[in-house]
C-alpha positions in Angstrom: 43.1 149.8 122.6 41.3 152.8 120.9 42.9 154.6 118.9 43.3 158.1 121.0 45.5 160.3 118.7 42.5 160.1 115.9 39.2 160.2 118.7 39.9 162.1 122.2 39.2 159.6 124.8 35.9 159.7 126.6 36.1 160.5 130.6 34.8 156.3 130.7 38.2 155.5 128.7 40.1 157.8 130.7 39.5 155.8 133.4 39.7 152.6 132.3 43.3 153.0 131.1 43.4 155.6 133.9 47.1 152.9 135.1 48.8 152.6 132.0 48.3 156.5 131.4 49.9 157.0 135.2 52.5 154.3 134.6 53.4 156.0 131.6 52.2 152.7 129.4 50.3 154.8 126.7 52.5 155.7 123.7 53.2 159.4 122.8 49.8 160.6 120.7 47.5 158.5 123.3 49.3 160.4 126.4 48.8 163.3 124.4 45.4 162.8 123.5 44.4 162.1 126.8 46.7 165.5 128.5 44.1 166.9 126.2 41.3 165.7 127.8 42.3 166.2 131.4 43.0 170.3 130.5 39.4 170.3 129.3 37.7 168.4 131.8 37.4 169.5 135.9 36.0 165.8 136.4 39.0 163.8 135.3 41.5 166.2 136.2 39.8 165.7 139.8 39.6 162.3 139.5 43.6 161.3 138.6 44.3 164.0 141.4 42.5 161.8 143.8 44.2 158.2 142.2 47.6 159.8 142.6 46.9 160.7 146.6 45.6 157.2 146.5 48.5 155.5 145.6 50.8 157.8 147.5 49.0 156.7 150.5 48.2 153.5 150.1 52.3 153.1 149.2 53.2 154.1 152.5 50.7 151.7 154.6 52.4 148.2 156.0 50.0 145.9 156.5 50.9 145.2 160.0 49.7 149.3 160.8 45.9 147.8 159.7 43.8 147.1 162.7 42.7 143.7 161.8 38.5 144.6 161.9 39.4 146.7 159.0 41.8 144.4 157.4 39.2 142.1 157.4 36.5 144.4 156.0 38.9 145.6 152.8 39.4 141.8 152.6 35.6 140.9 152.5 35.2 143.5 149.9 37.9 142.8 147.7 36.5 139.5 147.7 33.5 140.6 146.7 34.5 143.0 143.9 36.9 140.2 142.5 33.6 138.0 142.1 31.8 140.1 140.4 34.7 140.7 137.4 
């Protein structure tokens, strides 16, 4: 990992460690590096605003209340993003 308490994280970082800073992974000077980051940019503030809604949500769905055309469809494009990792 990049060292974040010397460099402030770039908006690209922020999101790519975007689940270890919301599972409260990062250690004290990186979480602080990138509270930093988030007070100075509307993007990314925006952004983990969204996730967090996300995850709420998605938390409370069972996968039996998932009609199954649209099961199907997340399933096709999961598939598809997983294949191009």
């Amino acid at each position: 990992m990049t060292d974040f308490a010397v460099q402030e994280p770039t908006c690209q970082e922020l999101a790519e460690f975007l689940t270890d800073y919301l599972e409260g992974l990062l250690g004290a000077a990186e979480r602080a590096s990138f509270d930093r980051h988030i007070a100075a940019c509307r993007d990314c503030t925006q952004y983990i605003a969204q996730m967090r809604v996300t995850i709420a949500v998605t938390g409370r769905i069972r996968s039996d209340e998932i009609p199954p055309a649209v099961r199907h469809d997340l399933l096709t494009a999961f598939r598809g993003w997983a294949q191009t990792l």
